[in-house]
SEZA-977929 format. One record per residue (C-alpha): residue number from 1; residue in three letters; x, y, z. Coordinates in Angstrom, 2 decimals. Example, Ala and Ser with C-alpha at 12.3 -4.5 7.8 and 13.67 -1.06 7.14 Angstrom:
% residues 2
R   k   r       u       v       w
R   1 ALA   12.30   -4.50    7.80
R   2 SER   13.67   -1.06    7.14
//
This chain:
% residues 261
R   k   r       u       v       w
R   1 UNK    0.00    0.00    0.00
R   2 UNK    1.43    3.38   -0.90
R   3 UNK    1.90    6.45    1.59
R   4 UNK    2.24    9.11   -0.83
R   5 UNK   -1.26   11.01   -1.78
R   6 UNK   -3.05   10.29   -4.92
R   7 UNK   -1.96   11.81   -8.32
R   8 UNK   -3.83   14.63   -9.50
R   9 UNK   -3.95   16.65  -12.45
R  10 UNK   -5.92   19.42  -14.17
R  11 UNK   -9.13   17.35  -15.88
R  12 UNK  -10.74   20.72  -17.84
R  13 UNK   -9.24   23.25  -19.19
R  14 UNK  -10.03   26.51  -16.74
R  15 UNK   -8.51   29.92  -15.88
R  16 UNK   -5.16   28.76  -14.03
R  17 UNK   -4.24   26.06  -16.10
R  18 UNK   -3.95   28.74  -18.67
R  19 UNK   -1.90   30.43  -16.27
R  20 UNK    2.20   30.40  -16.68
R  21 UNK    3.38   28.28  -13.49
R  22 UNK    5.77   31.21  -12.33
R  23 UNK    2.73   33.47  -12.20
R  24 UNK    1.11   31.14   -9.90
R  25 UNK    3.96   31.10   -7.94
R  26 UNK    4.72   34.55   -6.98
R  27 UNK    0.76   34.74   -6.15
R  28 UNK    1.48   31.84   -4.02
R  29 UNK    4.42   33.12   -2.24
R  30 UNK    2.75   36.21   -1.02
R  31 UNK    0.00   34.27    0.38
R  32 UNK    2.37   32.24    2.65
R  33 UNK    4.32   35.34    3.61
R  34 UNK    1.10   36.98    4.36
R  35 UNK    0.18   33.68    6.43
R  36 UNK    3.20   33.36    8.45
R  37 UNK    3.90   37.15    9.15
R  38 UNK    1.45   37.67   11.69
R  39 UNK   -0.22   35.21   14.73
R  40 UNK   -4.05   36.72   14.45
R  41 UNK   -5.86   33.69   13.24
R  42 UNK   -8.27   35.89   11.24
R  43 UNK   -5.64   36.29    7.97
R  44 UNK   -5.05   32.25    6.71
R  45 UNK   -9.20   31.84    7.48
R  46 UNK   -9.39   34.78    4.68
R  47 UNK   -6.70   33.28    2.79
R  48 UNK   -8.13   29.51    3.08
R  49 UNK  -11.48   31.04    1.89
R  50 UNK   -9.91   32.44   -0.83
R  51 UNK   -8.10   29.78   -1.77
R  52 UNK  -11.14   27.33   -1.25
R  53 UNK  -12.91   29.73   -3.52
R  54 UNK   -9.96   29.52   -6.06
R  55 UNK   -9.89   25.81   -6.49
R  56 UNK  -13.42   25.38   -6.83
R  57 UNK  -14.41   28.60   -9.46
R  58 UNK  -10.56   28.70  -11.65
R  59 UNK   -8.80   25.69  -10.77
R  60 UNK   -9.78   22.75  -13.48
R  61 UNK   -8.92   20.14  -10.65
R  62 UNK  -11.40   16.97  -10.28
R  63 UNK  -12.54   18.21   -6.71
R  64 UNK  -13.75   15.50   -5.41
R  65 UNK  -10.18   13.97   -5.24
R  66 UNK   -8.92   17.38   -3.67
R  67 UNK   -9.79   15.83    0.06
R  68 UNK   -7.68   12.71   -0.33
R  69 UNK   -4.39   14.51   -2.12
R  70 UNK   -5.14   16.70    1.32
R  71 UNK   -5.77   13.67    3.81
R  72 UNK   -1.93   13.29    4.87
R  73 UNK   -2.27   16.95    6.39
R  74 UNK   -4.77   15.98    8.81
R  75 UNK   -2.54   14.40   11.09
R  76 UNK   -0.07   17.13   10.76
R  77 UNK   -2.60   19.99   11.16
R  78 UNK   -4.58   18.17   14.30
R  79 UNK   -1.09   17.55   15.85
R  80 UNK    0.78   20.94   15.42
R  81 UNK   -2.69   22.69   16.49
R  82 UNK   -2.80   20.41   20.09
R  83 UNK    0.96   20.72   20.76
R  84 UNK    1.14   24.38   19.99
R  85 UNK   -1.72   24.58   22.31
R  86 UNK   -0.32   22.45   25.11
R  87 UNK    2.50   23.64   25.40
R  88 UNK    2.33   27.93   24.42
R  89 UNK    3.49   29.85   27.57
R  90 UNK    0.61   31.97   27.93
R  91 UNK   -0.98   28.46   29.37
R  92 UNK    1.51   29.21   32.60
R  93 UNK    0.66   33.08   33.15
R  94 UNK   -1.40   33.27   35.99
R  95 UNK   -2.63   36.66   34.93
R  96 UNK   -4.64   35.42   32.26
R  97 UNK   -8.14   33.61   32.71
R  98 UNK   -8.27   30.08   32.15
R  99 UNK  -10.74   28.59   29.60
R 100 UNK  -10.34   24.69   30.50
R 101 UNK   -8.73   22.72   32.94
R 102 UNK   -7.64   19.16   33.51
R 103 UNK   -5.79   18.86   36.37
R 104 UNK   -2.01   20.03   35.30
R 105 UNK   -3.17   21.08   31.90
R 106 UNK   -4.36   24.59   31.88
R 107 UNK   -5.64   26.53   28.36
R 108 UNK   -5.80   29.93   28.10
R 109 UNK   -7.52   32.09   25.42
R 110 UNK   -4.18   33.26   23.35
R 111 UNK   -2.94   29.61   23.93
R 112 UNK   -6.00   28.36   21.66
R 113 UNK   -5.68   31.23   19.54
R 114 UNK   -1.76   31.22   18.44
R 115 UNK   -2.61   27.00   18.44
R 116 UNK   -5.50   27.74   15.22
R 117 UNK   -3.25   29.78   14.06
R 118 UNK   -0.66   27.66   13.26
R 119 UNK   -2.74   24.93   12.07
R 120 UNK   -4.76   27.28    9.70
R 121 UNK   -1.36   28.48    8.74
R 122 UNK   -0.80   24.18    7.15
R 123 UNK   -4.20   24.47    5.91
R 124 UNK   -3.14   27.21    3.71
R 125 UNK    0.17   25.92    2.85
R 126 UNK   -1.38   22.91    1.28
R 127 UNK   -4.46   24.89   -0.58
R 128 UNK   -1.93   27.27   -1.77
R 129 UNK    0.94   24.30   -3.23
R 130 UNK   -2.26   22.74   -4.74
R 131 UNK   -3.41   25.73   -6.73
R 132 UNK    0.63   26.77   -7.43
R 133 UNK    1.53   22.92   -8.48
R 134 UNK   -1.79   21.24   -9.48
R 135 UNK   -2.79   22.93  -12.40
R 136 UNK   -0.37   22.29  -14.90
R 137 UNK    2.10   19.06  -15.33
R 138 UNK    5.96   19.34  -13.53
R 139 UNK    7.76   19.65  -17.12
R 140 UNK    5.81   22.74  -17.72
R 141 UNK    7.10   24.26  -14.43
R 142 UNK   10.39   23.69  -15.21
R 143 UNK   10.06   25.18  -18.46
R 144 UNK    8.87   28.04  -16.71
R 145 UNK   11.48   28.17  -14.03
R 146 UNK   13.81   28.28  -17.41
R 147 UNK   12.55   30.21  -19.62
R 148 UNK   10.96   33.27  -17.24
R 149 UNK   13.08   32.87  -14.25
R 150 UNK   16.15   31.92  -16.25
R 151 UNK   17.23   29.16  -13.93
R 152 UNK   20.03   26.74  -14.75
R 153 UNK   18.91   24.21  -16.62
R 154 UNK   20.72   21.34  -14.59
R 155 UNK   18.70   22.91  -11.71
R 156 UNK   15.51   23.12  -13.06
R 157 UNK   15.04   19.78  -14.54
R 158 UNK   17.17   17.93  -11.70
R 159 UNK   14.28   19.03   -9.38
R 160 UNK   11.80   17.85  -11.90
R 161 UNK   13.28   14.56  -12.33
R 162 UNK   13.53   14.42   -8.52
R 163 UNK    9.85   15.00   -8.27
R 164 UNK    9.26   12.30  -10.98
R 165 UNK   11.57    9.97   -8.59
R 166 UNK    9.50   10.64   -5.67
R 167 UNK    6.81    7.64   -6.30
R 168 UNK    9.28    5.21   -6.84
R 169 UNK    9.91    5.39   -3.01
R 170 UNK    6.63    3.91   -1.78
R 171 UNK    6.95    1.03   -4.73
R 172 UNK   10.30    0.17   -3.30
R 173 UNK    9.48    0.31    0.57
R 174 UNK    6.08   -2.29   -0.92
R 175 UNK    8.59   -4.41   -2.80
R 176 UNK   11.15   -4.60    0.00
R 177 UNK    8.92   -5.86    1.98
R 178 UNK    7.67   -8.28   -0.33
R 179 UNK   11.42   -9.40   -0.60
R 180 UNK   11.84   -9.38    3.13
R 181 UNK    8.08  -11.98    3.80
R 182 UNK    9.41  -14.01    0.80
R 183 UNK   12.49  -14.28    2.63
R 184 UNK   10.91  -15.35    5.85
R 185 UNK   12.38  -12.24    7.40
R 186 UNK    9.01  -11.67    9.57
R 187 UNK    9.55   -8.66   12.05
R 188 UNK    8.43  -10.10   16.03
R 189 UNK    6.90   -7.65   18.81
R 190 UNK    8.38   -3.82   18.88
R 191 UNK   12.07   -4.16   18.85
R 192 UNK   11.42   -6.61   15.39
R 193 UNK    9.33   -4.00   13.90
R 194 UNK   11.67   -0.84   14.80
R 195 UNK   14.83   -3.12   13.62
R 196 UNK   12.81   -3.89    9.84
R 197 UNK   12.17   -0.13    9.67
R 198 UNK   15.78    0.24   10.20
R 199 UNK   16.89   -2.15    7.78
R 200 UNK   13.81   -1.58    4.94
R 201 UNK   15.04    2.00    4.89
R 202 UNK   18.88    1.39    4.55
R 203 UNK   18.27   -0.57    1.55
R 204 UNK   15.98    2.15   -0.19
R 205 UNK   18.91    4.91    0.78
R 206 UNK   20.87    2.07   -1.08
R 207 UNK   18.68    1.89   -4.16
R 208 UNK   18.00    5.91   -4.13
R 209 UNK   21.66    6.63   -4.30
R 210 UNK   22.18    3.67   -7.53
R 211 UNK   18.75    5.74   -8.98
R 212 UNK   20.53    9.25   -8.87
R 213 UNK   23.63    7.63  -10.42
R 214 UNK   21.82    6.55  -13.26
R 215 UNK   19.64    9.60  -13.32
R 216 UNK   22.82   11.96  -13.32
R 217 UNK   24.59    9.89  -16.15
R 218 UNK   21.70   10.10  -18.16
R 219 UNK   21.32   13.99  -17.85
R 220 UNK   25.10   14.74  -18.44
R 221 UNK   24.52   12.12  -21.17
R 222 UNK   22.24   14.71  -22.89
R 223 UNK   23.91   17.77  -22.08
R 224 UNK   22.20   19.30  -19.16
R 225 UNK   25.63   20.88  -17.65
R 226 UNK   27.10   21.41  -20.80
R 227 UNK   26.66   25.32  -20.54
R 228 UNK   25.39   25.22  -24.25
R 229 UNK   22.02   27.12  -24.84
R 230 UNK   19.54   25.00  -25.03
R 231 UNK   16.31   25.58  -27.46
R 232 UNK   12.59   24.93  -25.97
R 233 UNK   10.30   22.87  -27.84
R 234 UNK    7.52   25.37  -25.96
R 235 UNK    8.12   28.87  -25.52
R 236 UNK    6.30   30.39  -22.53
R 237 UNK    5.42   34.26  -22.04
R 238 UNK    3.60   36.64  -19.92
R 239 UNK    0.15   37.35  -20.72
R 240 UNK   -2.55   39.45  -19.02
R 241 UNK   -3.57   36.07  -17.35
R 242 UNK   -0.14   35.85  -15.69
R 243 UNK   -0.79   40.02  -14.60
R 244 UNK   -3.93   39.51  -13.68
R 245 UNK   -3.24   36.60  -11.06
R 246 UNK    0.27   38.50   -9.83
R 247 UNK   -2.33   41.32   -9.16
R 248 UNK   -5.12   39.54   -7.55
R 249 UNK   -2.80   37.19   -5.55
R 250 UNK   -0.86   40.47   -4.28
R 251 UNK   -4.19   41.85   -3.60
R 252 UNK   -5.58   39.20   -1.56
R 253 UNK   -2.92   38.97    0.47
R 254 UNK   -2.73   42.62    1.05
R 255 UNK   -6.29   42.81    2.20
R 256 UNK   -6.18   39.30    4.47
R 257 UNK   -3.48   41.57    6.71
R 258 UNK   -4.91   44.66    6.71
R 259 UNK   -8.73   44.24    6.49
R 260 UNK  -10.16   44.92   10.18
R 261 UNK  -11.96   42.18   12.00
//
């Protein structure tokens, strides 16, 4: 059984799939800087609304496979939201009314608040790479990266071919152990389990490293570092569709900081 998230793609051509990727991106960026630079809960709800609004209006994305690309976040969210309320110091200033109490533990109201905060803040760090990443295939955001941002090429594509890697991991921690039952290498209570762990994962930091050999050959093979200019089989520009979203994204995350409660 695989770890990683379902695949998802664009399945209708819409308004951000239409969109060059590095467009997307800068919108993207300010939306995160706008989540992270303050604690008041009140900016990522805006910004998850408007991202929420975003995916379901311009996106093109099949939605009702948004929720399980989404589903490995809801450990992290529900986890980072309880610890950072646990354990926030305002819990320990006397000064400040408690909300809840169960015997040691004591909540305040800024505890719960700054605890939302940062777990609204993962909500819209994975409704923001979504929209950024979603609507339009890795090659074409390398492209981008090349063409607009003028990135190396041996940069550029040795991130995309690391992406392309990336689901080869969970079909080599299933196959290991397939090798390792076949084997009769059967992991016993705790210690058995934490030892297989061990040893699955040494062989796939094994069979990663043999991968990137091969995958590094094969780019210097075709002349990724050879500091020639390479042509683009398809040329990306601005348009008023790449404006428009810098614009609206900047916008948005102008107004989630500075619109009053």
């Amino acid at each position: 059984m695989s770890l990683l998230p379902a695949s998802i793609a664009a399945v209708r051509p819409d308004f951000l799939t239409r969109v060059t990727p590095v467009a997307r991106l800068v919108a993207g960026i300010a939306w995160l800087v706008a989540a992270i630079a303050t604690l008041d809960p009140i900016v990522p709800i805006r910004l998850m609304i408007a991202a929420i609004v975003a995916l379901v209006l311009w996106s093109g994305l099949p939605l009702r496979r948004i929720p399980r690309r989404l589903a490995p976040l809801g450990f992290a969210i529900l986890s980072l939201t309880a610890f950072s309320i646990l354990l926030s110091g305002a819990n320990a200033d006397r000064s400040l009314a408690a909300i809840a109490e169960f015997g040691p533990v004591r909540l305040t109201a800024p505890a719960v608040s700054a605890g939302l905060a940062v777990g609204l803040r993962v909500v819209v760090i994975g409704l923001t790479t979504l929209l950024v990443f979603g609507p339009s295939d890795p090659t074409r955001m390398a492209d981008s990266l090349v063409q607009q941002w003028h990135l190396p090429d041996r940069f550029a594509y040795g991130t995309l071919a690391a992406l392309r890697m990336a689901p080869f991991m969970a079909d080599d921690w299933t196959a290991i152990a397939a090798a390792r039952r076949l084997r009769g290498l059967q992991a016993k209570g705790p210690a058995g389990r934490i030892r297989e762990t061990r040893d699955r994962l040494l062989v796939m930091l094994v069979a990663s490293i043999r991968r990137a050999e091969r995958l590094a050959l094969a780019m210097d093979a075709r002349g990724f570092d050879s500091g020639i200019r390479r042509t683009h089989f398809r040329a990306l520009r601005m348009t008023w569709r790449d404006w428009l979203t810098i614009a609206v994204g900047l916008a948005v995350a102008v107004a989630a900081l500075l619109l009053p409660r």
